[in-house]
Residue, then its C-alpha position, 0 to 999 in steps of 0.5 A: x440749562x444743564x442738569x448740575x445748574x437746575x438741580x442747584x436752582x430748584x434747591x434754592x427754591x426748596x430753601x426759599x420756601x423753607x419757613x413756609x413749609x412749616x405752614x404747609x406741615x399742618x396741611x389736611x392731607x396725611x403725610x404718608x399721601x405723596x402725590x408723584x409730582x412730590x416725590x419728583x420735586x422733593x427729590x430734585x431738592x433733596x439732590x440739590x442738598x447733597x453734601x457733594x453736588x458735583x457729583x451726579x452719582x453721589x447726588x442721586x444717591x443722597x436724593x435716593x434716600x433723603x426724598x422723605x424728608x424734603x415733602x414738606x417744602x416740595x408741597x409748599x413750593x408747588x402750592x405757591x405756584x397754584 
């Protein structure tokens, strides 16, 4: 599977779990407490969000310094799959 094509399926699980991540938001861990398979995951949504996905500079840019705002539903996607 090539990159361009994972990026956008791993973004569409992000929005999937998307009404769920408001759940996990009251999660007992602290915000600022990001394990690296979070900032991994979150970034790879993120990236699959960018305005302009074809381009994979621009993609990583965008995950670069969007990876914050996409913890909550990389947290409930890994948590679903516990």
């Amino acid at each position: 599977m090539n990159t361009s094509r994972r990026i956008l399926l791993t973004g569409l699980a992000g929005l999937a779990v998307a009404p769920t991540a408001v759940a996990a938001a009251v999660s007992s861990r602290e915000p600022g407490e990001v394990t690296v398979a979070e900032e991994r995951f979150a970034r790879t949504i993120a990236a699959a969000h960018a305005p302009d996905v074809t381009c994979a500079r621009q993609a990583a840019r965008y995950a670069d310094a969007h990876w914050p705002d996409y913890v909550m539903a990389a947290r409930a996607v890994i948590d679903a799959r516990v």
